[in-house]
DOKOLFI-854161 format. One record per residue: residue in one letter; x, y negated, z of N, C-alpha, C in turn. Coordinates in steps of 0.02 Angstrom, whole numbers, padded with zeros to 5 digits, always signed. Atoms other than C-alpha are relative to their C-alpha. Layout:
N
AXYZXYZXYZ...
//
This chain:
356
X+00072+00002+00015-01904+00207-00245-00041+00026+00059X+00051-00022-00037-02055+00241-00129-00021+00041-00002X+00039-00050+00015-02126+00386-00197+00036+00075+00063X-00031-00059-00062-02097+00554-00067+00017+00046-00051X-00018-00042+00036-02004+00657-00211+00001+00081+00026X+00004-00054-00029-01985+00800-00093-00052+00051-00016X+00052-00025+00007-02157+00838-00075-00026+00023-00068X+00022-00013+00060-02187+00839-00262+00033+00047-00029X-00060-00049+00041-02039+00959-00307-00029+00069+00033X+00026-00041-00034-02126+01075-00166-00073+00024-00046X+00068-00027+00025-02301+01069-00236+00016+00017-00090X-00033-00041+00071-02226+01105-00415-00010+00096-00009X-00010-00045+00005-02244+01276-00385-00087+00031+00017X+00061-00012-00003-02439+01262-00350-00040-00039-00077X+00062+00039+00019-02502+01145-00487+00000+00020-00052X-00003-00028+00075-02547+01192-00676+00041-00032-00054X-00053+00011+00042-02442+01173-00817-00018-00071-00027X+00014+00088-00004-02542+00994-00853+00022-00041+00044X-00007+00052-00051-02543+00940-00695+00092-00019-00008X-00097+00002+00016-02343+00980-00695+00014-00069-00039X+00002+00033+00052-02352+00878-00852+00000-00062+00025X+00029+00062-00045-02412+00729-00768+00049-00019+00041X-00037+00011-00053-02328+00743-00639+00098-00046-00026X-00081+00022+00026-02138+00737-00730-00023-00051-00021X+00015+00061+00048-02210+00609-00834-00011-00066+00035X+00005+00061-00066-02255+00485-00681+00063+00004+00032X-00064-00004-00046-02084+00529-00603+00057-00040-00052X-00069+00013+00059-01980+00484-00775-00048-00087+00003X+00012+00063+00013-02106+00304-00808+00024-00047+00057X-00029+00043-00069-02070+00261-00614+00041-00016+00000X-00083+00009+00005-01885+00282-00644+00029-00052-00055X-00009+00056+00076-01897+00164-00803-00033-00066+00035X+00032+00059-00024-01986+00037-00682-00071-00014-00066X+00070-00011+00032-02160+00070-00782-00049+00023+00000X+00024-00031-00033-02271+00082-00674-00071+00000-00013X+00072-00018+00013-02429+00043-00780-00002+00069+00004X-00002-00087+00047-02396+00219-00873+00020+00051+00064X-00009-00037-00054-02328+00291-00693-00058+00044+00056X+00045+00002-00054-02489+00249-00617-00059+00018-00031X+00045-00043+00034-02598+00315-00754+00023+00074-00008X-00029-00067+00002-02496+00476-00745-00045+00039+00057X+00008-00007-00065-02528+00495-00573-00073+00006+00012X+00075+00019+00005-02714+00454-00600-00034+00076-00041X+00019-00060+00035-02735+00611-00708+00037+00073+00024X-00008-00049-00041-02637+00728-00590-00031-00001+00065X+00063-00031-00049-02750+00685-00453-00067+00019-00016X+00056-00018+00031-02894+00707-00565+00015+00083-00001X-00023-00067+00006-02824+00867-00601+00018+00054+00050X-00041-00046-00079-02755+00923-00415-00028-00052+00044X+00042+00046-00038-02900+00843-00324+00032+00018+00101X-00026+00005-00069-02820+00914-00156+00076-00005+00012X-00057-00006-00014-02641+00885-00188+00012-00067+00014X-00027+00053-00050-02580+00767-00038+00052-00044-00044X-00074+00027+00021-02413+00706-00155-00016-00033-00040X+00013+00021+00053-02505+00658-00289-00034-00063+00018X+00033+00080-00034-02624+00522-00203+00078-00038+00021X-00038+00029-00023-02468+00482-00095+00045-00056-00068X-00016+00045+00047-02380+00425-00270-00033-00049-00041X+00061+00035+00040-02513+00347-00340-00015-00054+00023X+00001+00066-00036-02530+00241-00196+00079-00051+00002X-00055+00036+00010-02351+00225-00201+00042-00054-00070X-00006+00032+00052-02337+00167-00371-00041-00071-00008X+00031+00042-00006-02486+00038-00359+00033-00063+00062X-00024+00057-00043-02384-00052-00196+00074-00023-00035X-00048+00020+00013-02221-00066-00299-00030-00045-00054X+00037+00063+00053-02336-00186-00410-00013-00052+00051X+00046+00049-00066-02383-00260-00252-00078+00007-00004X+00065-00004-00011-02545-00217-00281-00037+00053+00072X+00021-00036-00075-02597-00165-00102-00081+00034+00004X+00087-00018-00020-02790-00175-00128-00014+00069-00032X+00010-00040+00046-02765-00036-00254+00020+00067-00004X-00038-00052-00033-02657+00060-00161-00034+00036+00069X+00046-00041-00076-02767+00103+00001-00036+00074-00030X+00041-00049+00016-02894+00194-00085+00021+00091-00007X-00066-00068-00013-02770+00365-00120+00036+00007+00064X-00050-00017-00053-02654+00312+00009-00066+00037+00078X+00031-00029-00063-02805+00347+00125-00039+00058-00001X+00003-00059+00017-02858+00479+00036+00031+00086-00001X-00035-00032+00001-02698+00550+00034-00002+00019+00094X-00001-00003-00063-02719+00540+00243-00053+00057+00019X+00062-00059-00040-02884+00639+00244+00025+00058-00016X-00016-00065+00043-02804+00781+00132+00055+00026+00074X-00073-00018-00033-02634+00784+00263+00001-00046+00051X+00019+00053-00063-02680+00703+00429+00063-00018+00035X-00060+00000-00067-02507+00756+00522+00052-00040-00070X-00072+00024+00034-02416+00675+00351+00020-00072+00001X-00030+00078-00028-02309+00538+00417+00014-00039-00075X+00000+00058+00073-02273+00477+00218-00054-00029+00000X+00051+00022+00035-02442+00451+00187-00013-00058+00076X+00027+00049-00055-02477+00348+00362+00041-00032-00012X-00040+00041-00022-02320+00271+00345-00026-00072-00070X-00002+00054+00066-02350+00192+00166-00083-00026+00011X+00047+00044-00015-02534+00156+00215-00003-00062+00029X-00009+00061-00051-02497+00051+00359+00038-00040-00036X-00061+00027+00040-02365-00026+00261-00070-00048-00054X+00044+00009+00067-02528-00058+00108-00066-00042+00064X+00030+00044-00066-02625-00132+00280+00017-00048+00002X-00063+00060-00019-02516-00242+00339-00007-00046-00035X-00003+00034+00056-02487-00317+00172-00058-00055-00010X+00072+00001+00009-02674-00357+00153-00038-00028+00059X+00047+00037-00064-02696-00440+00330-00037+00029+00049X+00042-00048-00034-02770-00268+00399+00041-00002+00045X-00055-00005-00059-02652-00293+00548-00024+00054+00051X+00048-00049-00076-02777-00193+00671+00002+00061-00030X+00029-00070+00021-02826-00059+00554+00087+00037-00032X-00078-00026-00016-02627-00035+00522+00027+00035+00039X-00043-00004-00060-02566-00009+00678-00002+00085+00016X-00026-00091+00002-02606+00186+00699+00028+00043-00040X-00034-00052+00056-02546+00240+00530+00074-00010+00024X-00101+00022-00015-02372+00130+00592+00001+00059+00052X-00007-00043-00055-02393+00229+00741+00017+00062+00005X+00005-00059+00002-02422+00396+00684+00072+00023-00043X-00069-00026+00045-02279+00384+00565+00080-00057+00039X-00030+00032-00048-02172+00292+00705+00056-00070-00037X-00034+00074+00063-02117+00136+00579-00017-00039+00060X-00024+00054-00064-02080+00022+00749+00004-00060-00045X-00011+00047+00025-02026-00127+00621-00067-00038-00017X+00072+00021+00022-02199-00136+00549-00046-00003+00032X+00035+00000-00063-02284-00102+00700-00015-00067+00043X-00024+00047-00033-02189-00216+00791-00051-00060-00047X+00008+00063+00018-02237-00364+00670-00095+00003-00016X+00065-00012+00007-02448-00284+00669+00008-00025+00060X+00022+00023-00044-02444-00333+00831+00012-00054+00046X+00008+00077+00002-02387-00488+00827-00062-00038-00027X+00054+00033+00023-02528-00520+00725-00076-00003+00049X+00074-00018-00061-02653-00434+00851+00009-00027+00062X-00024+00051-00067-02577-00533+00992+00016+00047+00052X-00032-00043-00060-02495-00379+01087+00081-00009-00027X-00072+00040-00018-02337-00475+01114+00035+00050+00030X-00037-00043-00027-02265-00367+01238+00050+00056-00042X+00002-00060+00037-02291-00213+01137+00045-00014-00067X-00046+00028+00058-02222-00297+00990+00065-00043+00011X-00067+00018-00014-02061-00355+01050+00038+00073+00017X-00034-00081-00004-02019-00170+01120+00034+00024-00061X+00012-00015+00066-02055-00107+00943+00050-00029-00030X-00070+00035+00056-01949-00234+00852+00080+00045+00036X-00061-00038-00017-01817-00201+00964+00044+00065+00003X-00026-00072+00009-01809-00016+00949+00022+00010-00086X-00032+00001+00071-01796-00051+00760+00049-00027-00021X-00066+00039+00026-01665-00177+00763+00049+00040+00040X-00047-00050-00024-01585-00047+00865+00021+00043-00048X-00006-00054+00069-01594+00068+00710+00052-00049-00053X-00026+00038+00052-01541-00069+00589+00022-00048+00004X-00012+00066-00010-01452-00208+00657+00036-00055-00037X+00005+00047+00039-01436-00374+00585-00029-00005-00056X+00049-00011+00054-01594-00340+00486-00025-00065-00003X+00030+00092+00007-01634-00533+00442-00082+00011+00027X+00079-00001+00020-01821-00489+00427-00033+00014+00081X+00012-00023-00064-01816-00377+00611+00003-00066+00047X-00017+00067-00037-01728-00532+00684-00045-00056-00002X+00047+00068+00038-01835-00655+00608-00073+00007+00057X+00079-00035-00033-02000-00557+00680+00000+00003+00097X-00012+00007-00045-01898-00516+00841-00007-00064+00048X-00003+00067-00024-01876-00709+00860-00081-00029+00035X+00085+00007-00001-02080-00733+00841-00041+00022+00045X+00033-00047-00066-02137-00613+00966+00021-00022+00041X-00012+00037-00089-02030-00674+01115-00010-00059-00013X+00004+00072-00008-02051-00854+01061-00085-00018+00027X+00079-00030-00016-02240-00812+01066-00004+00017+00071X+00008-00004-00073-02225-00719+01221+00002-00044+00053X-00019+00063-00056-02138-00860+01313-00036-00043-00006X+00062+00065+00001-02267-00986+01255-00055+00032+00038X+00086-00028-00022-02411-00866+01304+00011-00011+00088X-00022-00009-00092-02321-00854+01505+00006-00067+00004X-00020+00070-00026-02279-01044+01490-00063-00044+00016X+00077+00036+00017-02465-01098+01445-00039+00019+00075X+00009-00027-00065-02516-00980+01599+00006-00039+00035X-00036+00050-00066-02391-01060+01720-00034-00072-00013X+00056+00078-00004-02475-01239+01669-00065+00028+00007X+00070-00008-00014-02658-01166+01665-00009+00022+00068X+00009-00012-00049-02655-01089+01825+00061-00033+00075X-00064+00053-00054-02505-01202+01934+00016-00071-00040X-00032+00027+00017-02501-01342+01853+00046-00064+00038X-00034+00058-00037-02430-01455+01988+00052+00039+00050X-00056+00005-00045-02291-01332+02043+00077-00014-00036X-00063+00034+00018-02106-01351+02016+00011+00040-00065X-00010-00015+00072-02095-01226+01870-00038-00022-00060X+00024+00053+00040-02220-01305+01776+00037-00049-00038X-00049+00080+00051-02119-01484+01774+00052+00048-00004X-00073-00044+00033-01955-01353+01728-00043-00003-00046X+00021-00016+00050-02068-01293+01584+00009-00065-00041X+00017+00059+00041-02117-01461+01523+00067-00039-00011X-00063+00048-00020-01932-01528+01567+00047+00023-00064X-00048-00055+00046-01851-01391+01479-00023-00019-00102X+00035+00020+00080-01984-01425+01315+00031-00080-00013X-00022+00084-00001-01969-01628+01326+00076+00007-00028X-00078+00030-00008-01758-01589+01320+00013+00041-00075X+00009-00014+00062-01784-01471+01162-00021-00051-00058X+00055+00051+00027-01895-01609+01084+00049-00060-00017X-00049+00063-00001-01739-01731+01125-00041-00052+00016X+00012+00085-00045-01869-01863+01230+00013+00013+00052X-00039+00006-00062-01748-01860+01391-00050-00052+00042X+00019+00050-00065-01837-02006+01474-00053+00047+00043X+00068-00065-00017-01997-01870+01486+00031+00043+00025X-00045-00061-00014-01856-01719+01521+00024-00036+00086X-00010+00034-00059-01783-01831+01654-00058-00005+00067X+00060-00001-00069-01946-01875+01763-00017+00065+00007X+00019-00062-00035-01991-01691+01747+00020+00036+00030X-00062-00046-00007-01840-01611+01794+00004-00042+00073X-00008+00032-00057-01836-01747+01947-00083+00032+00047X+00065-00048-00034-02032-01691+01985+00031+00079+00048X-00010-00067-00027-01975-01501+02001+00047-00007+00047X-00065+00009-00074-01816-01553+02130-00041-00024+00041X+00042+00038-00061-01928-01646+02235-00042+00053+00043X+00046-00061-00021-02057-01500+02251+00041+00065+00040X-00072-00081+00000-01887-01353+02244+00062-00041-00003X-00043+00027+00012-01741-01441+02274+00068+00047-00022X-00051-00086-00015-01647-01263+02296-00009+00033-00077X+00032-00056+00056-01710-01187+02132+00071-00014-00049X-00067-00002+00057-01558-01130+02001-00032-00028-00058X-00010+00032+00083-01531-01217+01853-00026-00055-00006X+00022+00054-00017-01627-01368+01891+00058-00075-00018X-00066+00059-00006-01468-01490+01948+00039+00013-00077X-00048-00005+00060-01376-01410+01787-00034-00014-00071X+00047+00024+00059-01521-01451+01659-00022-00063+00009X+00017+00059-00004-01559-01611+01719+00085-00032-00033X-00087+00045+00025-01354-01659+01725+00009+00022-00090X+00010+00000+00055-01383-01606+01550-00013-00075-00067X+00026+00048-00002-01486-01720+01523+00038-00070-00015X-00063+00047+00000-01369-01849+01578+00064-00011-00027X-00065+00001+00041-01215-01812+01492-00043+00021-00069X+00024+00016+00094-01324-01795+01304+00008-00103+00022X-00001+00095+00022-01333-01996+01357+00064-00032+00036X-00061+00031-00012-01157-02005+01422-00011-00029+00047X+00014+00016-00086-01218-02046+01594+00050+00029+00067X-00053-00043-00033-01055-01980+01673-00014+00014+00074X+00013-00016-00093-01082-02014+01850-00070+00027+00014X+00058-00043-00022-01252-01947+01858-00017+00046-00011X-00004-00104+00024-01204-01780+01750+00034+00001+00047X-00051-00008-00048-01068-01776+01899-00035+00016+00073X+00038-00012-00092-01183-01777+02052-00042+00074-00023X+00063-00086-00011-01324-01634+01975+00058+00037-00028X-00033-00044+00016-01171-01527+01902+00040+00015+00061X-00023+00009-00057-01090-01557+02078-00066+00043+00050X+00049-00036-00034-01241-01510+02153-00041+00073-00021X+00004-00051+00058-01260-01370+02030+00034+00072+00028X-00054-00045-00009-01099-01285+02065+00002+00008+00101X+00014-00029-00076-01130-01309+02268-00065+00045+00008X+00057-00056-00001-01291-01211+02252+00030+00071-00023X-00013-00057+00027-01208-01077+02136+00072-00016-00049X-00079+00001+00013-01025-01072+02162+00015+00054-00049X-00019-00037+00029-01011-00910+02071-00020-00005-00087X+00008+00023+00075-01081-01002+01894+00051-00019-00032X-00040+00033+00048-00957-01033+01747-00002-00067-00030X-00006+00055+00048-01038-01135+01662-00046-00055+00042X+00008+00070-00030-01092-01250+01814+00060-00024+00017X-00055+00000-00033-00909-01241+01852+00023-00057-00060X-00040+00015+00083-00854-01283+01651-00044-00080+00001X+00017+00070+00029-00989-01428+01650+00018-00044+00055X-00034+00054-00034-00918-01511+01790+00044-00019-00005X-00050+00029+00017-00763-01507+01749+00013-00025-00053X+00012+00010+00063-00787-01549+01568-00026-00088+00024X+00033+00068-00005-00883-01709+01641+00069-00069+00039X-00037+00027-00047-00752-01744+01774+00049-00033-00044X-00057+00030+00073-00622-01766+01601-00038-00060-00034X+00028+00078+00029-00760-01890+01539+00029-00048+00036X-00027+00059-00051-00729-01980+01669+00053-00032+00020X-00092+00012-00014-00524-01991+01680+00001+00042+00058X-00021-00032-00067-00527-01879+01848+00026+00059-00035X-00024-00071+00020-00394-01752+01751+00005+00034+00034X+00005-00090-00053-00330-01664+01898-00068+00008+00026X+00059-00037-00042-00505-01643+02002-00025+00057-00072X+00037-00027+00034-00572-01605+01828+00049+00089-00047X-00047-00042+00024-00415-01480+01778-00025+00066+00036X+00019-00053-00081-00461-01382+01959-00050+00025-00018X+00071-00022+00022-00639-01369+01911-00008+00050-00064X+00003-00025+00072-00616-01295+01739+00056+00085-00010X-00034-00082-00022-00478-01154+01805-00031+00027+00028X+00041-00040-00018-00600-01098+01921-00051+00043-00043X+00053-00034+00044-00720-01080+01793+00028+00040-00048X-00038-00076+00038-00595-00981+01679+00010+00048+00039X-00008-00040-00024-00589-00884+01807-00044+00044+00030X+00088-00027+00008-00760-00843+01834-00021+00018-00051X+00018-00051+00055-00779-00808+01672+00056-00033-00045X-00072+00010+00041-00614-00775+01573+00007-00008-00090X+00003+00021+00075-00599-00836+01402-00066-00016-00067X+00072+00022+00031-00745-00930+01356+00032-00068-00033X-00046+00059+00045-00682-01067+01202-00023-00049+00027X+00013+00065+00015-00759-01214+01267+00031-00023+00043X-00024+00028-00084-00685-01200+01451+00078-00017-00026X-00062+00015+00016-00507-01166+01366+00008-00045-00034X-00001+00043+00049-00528-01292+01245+00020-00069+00057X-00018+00037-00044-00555-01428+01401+00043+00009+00030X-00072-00007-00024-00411-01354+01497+00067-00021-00034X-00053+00042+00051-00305-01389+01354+00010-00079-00006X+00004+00066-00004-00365-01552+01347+00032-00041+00067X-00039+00035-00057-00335-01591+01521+00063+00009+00023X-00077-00009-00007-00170-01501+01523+00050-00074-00039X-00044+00078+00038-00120-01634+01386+00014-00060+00016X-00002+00072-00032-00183-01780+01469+00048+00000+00048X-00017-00014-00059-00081-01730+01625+00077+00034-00038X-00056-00014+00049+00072-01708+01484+00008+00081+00016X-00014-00043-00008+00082-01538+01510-00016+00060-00065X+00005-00022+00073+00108-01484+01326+00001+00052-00025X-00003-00095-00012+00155-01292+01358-00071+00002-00003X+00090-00029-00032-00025-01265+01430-00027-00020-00082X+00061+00019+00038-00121-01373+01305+00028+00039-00051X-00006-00034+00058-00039-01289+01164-00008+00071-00011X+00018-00076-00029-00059-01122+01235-00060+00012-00003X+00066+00002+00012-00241-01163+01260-00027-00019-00080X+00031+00030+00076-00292-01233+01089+00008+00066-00037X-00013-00059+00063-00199-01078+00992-00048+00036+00033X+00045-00032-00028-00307-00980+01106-00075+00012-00015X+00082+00036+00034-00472-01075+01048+00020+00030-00067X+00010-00009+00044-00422-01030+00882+00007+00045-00014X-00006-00079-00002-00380-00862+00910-00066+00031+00003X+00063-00053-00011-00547-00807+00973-00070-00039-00045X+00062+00028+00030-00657-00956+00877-00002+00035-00098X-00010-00033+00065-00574-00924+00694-00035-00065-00050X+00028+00065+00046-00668-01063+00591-00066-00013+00027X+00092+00054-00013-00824-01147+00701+00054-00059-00006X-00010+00091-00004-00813-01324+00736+00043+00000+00058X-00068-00001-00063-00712-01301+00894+00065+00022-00005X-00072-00003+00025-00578-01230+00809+00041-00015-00044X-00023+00043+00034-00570-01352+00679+00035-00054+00052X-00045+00043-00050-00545-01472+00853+00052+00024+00001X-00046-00013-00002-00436-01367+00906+00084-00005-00051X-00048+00010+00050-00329-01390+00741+00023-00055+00009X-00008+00094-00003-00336-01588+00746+00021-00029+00094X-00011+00020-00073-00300-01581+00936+00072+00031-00004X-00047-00004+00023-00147-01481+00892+00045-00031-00028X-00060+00054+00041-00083-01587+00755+00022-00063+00033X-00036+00052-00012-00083-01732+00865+00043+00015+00051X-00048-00033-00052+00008-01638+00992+00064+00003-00021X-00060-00045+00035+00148-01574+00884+00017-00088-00036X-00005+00063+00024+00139-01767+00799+00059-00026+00068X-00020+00011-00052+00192-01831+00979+00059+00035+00010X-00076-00027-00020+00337-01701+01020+00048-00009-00072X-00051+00005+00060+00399-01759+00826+00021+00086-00052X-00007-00069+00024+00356-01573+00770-00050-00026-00075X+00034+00002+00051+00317-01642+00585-00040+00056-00034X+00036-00049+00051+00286-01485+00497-00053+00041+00025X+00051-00044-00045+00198-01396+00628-00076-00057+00003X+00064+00015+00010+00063-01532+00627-00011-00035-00053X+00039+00027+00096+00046-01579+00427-00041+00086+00025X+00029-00060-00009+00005-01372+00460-00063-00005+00041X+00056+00006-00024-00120-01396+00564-00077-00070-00004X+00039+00062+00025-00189-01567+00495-00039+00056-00071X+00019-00025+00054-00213-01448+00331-00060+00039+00005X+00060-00052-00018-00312-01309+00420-00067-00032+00043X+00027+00073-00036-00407-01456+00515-00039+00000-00080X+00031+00010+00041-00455-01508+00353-00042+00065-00033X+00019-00084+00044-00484-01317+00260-00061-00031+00035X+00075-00039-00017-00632-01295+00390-00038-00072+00018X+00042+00055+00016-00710-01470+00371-00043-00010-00056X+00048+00003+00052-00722-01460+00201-00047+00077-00015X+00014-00068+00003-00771-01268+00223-00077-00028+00024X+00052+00039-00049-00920-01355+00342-00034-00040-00040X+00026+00057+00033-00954-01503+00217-00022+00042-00066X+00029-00031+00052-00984-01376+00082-00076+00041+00020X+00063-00054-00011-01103-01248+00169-00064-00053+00014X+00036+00036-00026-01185-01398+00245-00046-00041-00068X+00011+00025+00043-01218-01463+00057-00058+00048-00049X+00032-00066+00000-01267-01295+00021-00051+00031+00011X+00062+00004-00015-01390-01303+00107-00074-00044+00006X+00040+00050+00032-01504-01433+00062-00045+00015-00043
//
């Protein structure tokens, strides 16, 4: 429950044998979830204990577990003038703000009673982005994998990055990060032909600039454009030899293409630049296979399924298995893996139904 019980067990020893009265009597209807009779309790112990801070504080607190916010200020801010330094009473105001769209007039009670979560998401509303991404984050530091933190977290930097992206076009709009911005949006959007000319704009202007050659060859391999994901992932990985995953998409492309060994070479480097990433081992396997080398690929695949566990890549991995083990005449070993192949398909075809 909301109510600051503490405080009320404390002032128990100041209020009159009515007020008392009241008091238990709003503490027992709250606990029954009855909060008309809680909140008329409460109403006749602040009548009664016109300066007792605990008593507004519940009063307000009882009126927001109705959701009634508008009904709840009036005490809760009452309860603020009585007890200025009391972080309950700021905290549940701001909280009875908030609610109510007061995003501005919120923000110091969040403050004063250091509620970062609620803060954080007041000033999303007030358009201090910055400030409100900090905030979240120090709360999802407190409570992580808080759906609601995350959710809010998401909003603020997505916000932020629009507010710096809008910038970069209002004030440059004809340099090379610009067409990145617009290249990068267009390839979210899925219209490539638009992603394409922009992403060619910004090379023309920056030919040198990272990530460029590897978001365009993007580009190109979503449309199965092999040889022309092959030149910007090529030109990708000569700009920035020490990248994985310009290393992984070249060689990943180079296997589109039938070039197993170049593309085998390419794809060890990149495990080796960065060691056990499922998608690189997953292709290594693959090209180990093609290149019959059935130790490896089978080595790699269990690997994928070791560290994936049930995504979609380690359902491949299952069905890339079974035909492996099919081939060396290892029946039972791939009905076994045809089975678990299936498990996380239909595991997939359910949630996916599920969700609808």
């Amino acid at each position: 429950m909301i109510h600051i019980f503490l405080l009320l067990w404390l002032a128990w020893q100041t209020v009159s044998p009515e007020a008392l009265h009241h008091l238990q009597a709003g503490i027992e209807s709250d606990k029954q979830r009855h909060y008309d009779a809680a909140i008329a309790e409460f109403k006749k112990l602040t009548e009664l204990e016109p300066t007792l801070t605990a008593g507004f504080i519940n009063l307000g607190a009882a009126y927001m577990e109705k959701q009634d916010y508008a009904s709840a200020t009036p005490p809760l801010t009452r309860a603020v003038e009585l007890s200025p330094d009391q972080a309950e009473a700021h905290q549940l105001l701001g909280y009875a703000l908030l609610a109510q769209g007061y995003a501005g007039e919120a923000i110091p009670h969040l403050q004063r009673a250091h509620e970062e979560g609620a803060l954080g998401v007041a000033q999303i509303e007030t358009g201090q982005l910055q400030d409100a991404v900090v905030n979240l984050q120090a709360a999802l530091a407190k409570r992580p994998n808080d759906p609601d933190l995350l959710y809010y977290l998401g909003r603020a930097s997505g916000l932020l990055s629009k507010q710096s992206i809008d910038m970069l076009q209002a004030a440059y709009p004809d340099s090379a990060r610009a067409h990145q911005a617009m290249a990068e949006n267009y390839f979210v959007l899925r219209q490539m032909p638009q992603a394409e000319k922009e992403f060619h704009a910004a090379l023309q202007l920056r030919p040198d600039t990272p990530h460029l050659h590897l978001e365009l060859g993007l580009v190109y391999a979503g449309a199965s454009q092999w040889e022309k994901a092959e030149e910007e992932f090529r030109a990708e990985a000569k700009l920035q030899p020490g990248s994985a995953e310009a290393a992984y998409r070249l060689g990943n492309t180079l296997l589109q293409e039938g070039k197993v060994r170049e593309a085998r070479a390419e794809l060890q480097r990149a495990d080796g630049l960065k060691p056990e990433m499922p998608e690189t081992l997953y292709a290594l396997a693959k090209a180990a296979s093609l290149e019959g080398d059935w130790s490896a690929a089978e080595k790699g695949w269990v690997k994928v399924i070791g560290l994936e566990k049930a995504s979609d890549l380690a359902a491949q991995a299952h069905f890339a298995l079974a035909n492996l083990y099919r081939k060396q005449g290892k029946t039972a070993e791939a009905e076994r893996e045809m089975q678990e192949f299936q498990k996380l398909q239909n595991t997939a075809t359910n949630a996916e139904g599920s969700n609808k």
